[in-house]
C-alpha positions in Angstrom: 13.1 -10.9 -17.3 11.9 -7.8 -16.7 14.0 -5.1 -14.0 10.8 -2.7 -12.6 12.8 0.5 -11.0 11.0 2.3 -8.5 12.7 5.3 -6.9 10.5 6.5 -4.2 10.8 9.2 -0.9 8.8 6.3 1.3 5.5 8.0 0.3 2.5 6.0 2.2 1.2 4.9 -1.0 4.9 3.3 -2.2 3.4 -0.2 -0.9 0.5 0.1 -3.5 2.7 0.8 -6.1 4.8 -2.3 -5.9 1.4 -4.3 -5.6 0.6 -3.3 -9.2 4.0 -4.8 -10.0 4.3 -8.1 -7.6 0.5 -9.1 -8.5 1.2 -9.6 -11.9 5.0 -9.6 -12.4 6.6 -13.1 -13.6 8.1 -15.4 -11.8 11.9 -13.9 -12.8 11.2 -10.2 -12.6 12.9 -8.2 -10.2 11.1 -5.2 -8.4 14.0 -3.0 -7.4 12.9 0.1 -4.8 15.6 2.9 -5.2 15.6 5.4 -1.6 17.9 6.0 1.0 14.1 5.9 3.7 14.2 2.9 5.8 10.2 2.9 5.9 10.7 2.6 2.4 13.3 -0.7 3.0 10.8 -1.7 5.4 7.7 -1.5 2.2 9.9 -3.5 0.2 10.5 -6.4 2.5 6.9 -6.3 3.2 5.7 -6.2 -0.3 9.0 -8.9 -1.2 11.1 -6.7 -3.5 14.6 -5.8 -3.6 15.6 -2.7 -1.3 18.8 -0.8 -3.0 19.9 2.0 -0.9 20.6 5.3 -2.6 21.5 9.2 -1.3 18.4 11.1 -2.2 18.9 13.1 -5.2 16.9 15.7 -4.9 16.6 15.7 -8.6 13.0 14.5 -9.5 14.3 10.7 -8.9 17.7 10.9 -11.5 20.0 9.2 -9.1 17.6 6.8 -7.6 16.8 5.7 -11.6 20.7 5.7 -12.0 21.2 3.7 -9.2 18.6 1.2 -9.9 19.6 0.7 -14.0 23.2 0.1 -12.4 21.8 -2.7 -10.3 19.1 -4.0 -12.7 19.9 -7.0 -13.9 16.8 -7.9 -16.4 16.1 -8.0 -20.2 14.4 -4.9 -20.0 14.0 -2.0 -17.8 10.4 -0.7 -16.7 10.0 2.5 -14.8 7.1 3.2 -12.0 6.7 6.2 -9.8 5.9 5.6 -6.0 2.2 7.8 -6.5 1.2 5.4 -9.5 0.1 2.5 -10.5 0.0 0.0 -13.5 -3.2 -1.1 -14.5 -4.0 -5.3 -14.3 -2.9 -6.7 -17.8 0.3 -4.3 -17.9 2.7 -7.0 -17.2 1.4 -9.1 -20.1 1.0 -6.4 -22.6 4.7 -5.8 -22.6 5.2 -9.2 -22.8 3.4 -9.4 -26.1 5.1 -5.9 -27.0 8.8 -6.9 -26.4 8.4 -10.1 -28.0 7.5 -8.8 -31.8 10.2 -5.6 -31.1 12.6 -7.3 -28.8 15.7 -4.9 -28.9 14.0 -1.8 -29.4 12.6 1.0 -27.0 9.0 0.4 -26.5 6.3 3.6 -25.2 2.9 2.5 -24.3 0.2 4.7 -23.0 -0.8 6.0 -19.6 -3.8 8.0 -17.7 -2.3 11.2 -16.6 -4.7 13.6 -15.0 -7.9 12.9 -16.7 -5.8 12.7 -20.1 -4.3 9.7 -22.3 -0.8 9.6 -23.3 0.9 9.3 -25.2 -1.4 11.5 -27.3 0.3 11.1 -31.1 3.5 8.9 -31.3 5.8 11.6 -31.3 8.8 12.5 -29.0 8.8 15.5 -27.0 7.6 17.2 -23.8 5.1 16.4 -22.2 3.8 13.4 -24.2 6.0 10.8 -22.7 6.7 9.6 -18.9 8.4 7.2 -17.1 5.5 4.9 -16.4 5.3 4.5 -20.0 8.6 2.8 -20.9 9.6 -0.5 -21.5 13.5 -0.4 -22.8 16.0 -2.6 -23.3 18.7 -3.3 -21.0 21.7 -2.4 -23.2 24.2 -0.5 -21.3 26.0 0.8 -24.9 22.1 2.5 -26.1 20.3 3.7 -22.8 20.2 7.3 -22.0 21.1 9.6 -19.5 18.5 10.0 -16.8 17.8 14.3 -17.0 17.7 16.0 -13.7 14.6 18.2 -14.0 11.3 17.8 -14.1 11.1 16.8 -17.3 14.6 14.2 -17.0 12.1 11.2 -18.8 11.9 12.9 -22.0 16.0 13.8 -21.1 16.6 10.0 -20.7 14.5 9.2 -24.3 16.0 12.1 -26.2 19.5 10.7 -25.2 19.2 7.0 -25.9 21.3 5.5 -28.6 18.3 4.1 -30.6 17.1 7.0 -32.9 13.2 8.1 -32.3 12.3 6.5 -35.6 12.9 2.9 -33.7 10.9 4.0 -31.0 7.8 1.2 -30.8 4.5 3.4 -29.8 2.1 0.8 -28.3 -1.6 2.0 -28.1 -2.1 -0.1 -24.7 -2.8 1.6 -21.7 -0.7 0.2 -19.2 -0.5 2.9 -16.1 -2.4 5.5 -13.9 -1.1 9.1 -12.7 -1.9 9.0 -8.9 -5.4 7.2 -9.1 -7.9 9.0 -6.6 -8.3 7.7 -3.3 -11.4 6.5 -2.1 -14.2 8.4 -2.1 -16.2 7.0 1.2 -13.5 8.8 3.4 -15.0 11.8 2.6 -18.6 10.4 4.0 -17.2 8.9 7.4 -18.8 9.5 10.5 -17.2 11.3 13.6 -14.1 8.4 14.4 -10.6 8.2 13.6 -9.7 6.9 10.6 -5.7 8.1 9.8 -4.6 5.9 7.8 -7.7 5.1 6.1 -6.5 5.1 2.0 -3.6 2.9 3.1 -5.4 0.6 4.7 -7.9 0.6 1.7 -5.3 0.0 -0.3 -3.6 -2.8 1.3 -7.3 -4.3 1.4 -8.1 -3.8 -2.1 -4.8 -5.7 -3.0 -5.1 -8.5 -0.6 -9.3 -9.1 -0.3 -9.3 -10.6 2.8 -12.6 -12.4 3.7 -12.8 -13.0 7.0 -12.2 -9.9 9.1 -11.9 -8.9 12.6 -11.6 -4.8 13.9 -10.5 -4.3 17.5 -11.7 -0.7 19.0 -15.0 0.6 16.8 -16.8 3.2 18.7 -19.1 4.9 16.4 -18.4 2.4 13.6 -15.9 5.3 11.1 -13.6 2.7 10.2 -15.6 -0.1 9.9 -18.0 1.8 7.5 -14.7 2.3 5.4 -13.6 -1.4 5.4 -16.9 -3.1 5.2 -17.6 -0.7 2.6 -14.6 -1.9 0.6 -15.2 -5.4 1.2 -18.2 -6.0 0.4 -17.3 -6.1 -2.8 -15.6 -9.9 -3.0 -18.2 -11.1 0.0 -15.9 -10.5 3.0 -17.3 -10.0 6.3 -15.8 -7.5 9.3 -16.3 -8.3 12.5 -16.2 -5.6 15.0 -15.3 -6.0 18.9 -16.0 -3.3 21.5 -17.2 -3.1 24.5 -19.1 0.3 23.7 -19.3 1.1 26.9 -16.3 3.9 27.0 -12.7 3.8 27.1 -10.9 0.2 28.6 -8.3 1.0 30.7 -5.5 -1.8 32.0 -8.1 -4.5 32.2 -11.0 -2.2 33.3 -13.8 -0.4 32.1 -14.9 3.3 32.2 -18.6 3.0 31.9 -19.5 5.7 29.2 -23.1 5.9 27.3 -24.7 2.8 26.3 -26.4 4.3 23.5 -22.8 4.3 21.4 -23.6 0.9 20.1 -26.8 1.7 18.6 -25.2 4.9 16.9 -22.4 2.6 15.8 -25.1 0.1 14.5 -27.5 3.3 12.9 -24.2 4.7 11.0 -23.6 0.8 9.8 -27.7 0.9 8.6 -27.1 4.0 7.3 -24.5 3.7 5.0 -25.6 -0.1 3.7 -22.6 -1.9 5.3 -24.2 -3.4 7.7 -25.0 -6.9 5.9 -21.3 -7.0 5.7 -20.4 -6.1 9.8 -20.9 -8.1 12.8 -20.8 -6.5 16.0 -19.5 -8.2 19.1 -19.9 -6.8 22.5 -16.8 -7.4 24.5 -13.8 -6.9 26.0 -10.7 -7.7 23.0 -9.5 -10.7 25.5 -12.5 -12.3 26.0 -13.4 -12.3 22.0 -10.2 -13.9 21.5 -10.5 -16.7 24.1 -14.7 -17.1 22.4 -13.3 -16.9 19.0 -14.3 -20.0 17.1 -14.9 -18.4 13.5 -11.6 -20.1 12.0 -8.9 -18.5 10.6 -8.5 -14.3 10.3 -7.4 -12.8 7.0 -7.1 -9.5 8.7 -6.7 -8.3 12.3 -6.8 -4.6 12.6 -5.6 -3.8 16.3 -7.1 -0.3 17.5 -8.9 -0.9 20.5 -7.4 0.7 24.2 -3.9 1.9 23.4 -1.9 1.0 26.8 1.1 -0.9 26.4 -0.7 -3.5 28.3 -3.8 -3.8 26.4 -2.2 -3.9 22.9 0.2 -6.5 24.5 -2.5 -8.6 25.1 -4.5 -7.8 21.9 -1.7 -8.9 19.8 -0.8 -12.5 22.3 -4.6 -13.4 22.2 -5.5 -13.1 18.3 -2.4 -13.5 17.4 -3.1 -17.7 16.8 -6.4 -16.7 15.7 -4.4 -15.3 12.3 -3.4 -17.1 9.4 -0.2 -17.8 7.7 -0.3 -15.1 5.6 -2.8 -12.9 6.6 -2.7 -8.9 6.8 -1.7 -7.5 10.2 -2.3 -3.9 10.6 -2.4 -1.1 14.0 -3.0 2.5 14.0 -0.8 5.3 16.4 2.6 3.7 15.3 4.2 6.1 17.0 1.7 8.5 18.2 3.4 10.3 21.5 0.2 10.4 23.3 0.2 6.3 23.5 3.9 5.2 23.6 3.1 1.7 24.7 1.3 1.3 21.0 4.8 1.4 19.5 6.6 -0.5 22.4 4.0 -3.3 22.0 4.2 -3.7 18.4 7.9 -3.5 18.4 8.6 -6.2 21.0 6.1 -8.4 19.9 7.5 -8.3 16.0 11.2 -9.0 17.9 9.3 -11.9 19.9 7.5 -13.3 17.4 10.1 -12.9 14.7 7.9 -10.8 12.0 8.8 -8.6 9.4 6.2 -5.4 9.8 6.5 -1.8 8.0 6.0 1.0 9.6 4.5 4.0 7.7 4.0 8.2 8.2 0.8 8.9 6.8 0.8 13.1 6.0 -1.6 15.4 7.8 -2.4 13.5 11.0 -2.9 15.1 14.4 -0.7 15.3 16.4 1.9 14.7 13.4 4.0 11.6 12.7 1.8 8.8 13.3 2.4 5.8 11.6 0.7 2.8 10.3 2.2 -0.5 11.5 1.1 -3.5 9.0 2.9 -6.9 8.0 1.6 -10.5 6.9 1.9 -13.5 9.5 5.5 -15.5 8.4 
């Protein structure tokens, strides 16, 4: 059993972290998230790891590592940061590691900005991190966690096991903050906010069948199509295109914003991959008869009313399991968005997270997203 501490600050892209854990972790390992945020309890439940509440430290993550080798209750103690990621095959290469060198401290290698380390097996700053460890859980040998920058090398330098029992394994097992995804940066004019978390959670989960609700000029749908394509799902877009819906109503706008919508799909070679359904949300979801949804995004008219009734009618149309997801979580020019999502997660008994994402306008918007209990 392996104890996997992640001390985080509820970054947005805590929830791909623990993917690179939970896809590959063994049945008894325990995935303990370390932060006094409750977006980051909310990640955890979510993702299905264990939420241990801590002060923030302030202290590049010493008492939230602390905290979480108090509480771990595993073999062996694994370290990930909140911005990282292990690599597929991790979990099994310190499987095979810790079972030739079972009781000693074990550093494998990681991707850290464009570089490998370790780089020689030697012990010192700047050639070892976190993400790199794999230690046994012996209270009597582990080290004290350093509170700078550089407290990883602190917490190796203090262990009880002298460096020359230190196991150097040449695997690489983890990335430093892999880059996001590079067809944001080619979107058309849209709103995309959230658009590397929801990447994210759709590169973990590879939903097939697909449904988008609000697509205007096709921005998002460019973004997910683009991404799925790659395992053969399919995203199928409803809008009316005809302007903004309004309580049940339409505002007739210019009828040309389909066939821009439909040019930027050509355009950028997702449009195999998109089907676009003229319509208002309701009426889709009373025609729907494409079986079950692997993903709903919601992001059509944002009235209280209208994602009510987006949620109630596709809503059956979902899966057991499937991905969930809305945009303006909070946005204070569309209250009803949050008052909608949060009564129908009371009413239907769901378990969603609710996440900032940095640099929005206005500020503070959030990304709602959960899987159908």
């Amino acid at each position: 059993m392996i104890s996997f501490i992640v001390p985080t600050v509820g970054r947005p892209t805590l929830y791909r972290a623990l993917q690179s854990i939970t896809q590959q972790r063994a049945p008894d390992d325990e995935v303990l998230v370390i932060s006094d945020s409750p977006e980051a309890a909310q990640v955890a439940a979510v993702a299905g790891c264990t939420f241990v509440e801590c002060a923030r430290g302030h202290d590049y993550g010493c008492a939230e590592r602390t905290a979480g080798i108090a509480a771990a209750r595993g073999q062996h103690l694994a370290f990930m940061d909140d911005d990282d990621i292990y690599l597929p095959g991790a979990r099994q290469c310190m499987e095979d590691a810790r079972a030739t060198v079972p009781d000693k401290p074990i550093l494998f290698r990681m991707v850290w900005n464009d570089c490998v380390l370790w780089r020689d097996p030697e012990l010192r700053e700047g050639n070892v991190s976190s993400q790199m460890m794999l230690i046994p859980n012996d209270k009597t040998k582990l080290g004290q966690w350093g509170h700078r920058y550089e407290g990883d090398f602190d917490f190796l330098a203090s262990m009880q096991w002298p460096a020359s029992e230190i196991h150097w394994c040449p695997d690489i097992i983890a990335h430093l903050r892999p880059a996001h995804h590079a067809v944001l940066k080619h979107l058309p004019q849209g709103w995309l906010h959230h658009g590397a978390q929801l990447l994210d959670l759709l590169h973990a989960h590879q939903p097939r069948r697909c449904v988008e609700l609000g697509t205007w000029r096709g921005a998002s749908a460019i973004a997910f199509a683009h991404e799925l394509r790659t395992w053969g799902g399919v995203l199928t877009c409803v809008d009316t295109w005809m302007g903004a819906v309004a309580y049940g109503g339409t505002v007739v706008g210019a009828p040309q914003m389909i066939f821009e919508c439909a040019t930027n799909l050509v355009a950028t070679g997702v449009a195999p991959s998109v089907r676009l359904v003229a319509s208002l949300t309701t009426a889709a979801a009373a025609a729907w008869q494409d079986g079950p949804i692997d993903f709903l995004y919601v992001d059509a008219d944002h009235s209280y009313e209208s994602t009510s009734a987006d949620l109630e009618s596709w809503w059956p149309h979902v899966r057991v399991g499937g991905l969930v997801a809305g945009d303006d979580y909070d946005n204070h020019m569309y209250p009803g968005v949050k008052l909608a999502w949060d009564e129908f997660e009371q009413e239907h008994a769901q378990q969603f997270a609710h996440v900032e994402t940095p640099n929005t306008d206005p500020a503070g918007m959030k990304l709602v997203f959960g899987f159908k209990k």
